[in-house]
C-alpha positions, 0 to 999 in steps of 0.5 A: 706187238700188243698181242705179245704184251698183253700175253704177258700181262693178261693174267695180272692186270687185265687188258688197257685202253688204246687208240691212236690220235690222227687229225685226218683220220688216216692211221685209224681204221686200220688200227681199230681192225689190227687191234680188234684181230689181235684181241681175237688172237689172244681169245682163240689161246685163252686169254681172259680177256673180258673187254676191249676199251677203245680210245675214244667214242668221240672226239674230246678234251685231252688234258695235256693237249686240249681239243686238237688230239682226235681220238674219237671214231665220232668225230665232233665239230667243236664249232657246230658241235655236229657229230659225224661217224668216221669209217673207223666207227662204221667197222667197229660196229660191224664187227661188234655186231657180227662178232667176227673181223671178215678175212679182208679186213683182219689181212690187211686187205681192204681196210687193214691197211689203214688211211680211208678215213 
């Protein structure tokens, strides 16, 4: 689906934020690799696509909802305030660095699935 919507709108507005809230971590890796492979579909047609703007590093203050929504791919201890990289963070680092999503993960494989985290 977001790879549909953003060909339709590339051109004009460019490509938005996204992320998904999930406390337990379950529906967040599998949603950063999804999404990071549909970016690479839109690349490989040539679409312009100058960024990727992932919701969000860490955890944080959502005006609406206050602390309990949990964005982050660093999870944050509002009490300690500690950091901890969740498995999602790991992945995106990965494939931020190696500029590639391997075929495990971009098949629904070992991640693509989502709920290790």
């Amino acid at each position: 689906m977001l790879y549909e919507a953003v060909s339709l709108v590339s051109k004009r507005y460019g490509l938005p934020e996204n992320g998904v809230a999930n406390s337990r971590g379950t529906l967040r890796l599998g949603f950063v690799v999804a999404h990071l492979h549909q970016v690479s579909r839109l690349l490989e047609q040539g679409v312009d696509v100058r960024g990727y703007f992932r919701w969000n590093l860490t955890d944080n203050l959502e005006w609406a909802k206050g602390f309990s929504p949990r964005f982050g791919l660093v999870e944050v201890d509002y009490e300690t305030k500690k950091r901890r990289l969740r498995p999602s963070a790991l992945v995106f680092r990965e494939i931020a660095f190696s500029w590639e999503i391997p075929y495990e993960m971009a098949s629904g494989g070992e991640w693509g699935g989502g709920s290790r985290e």
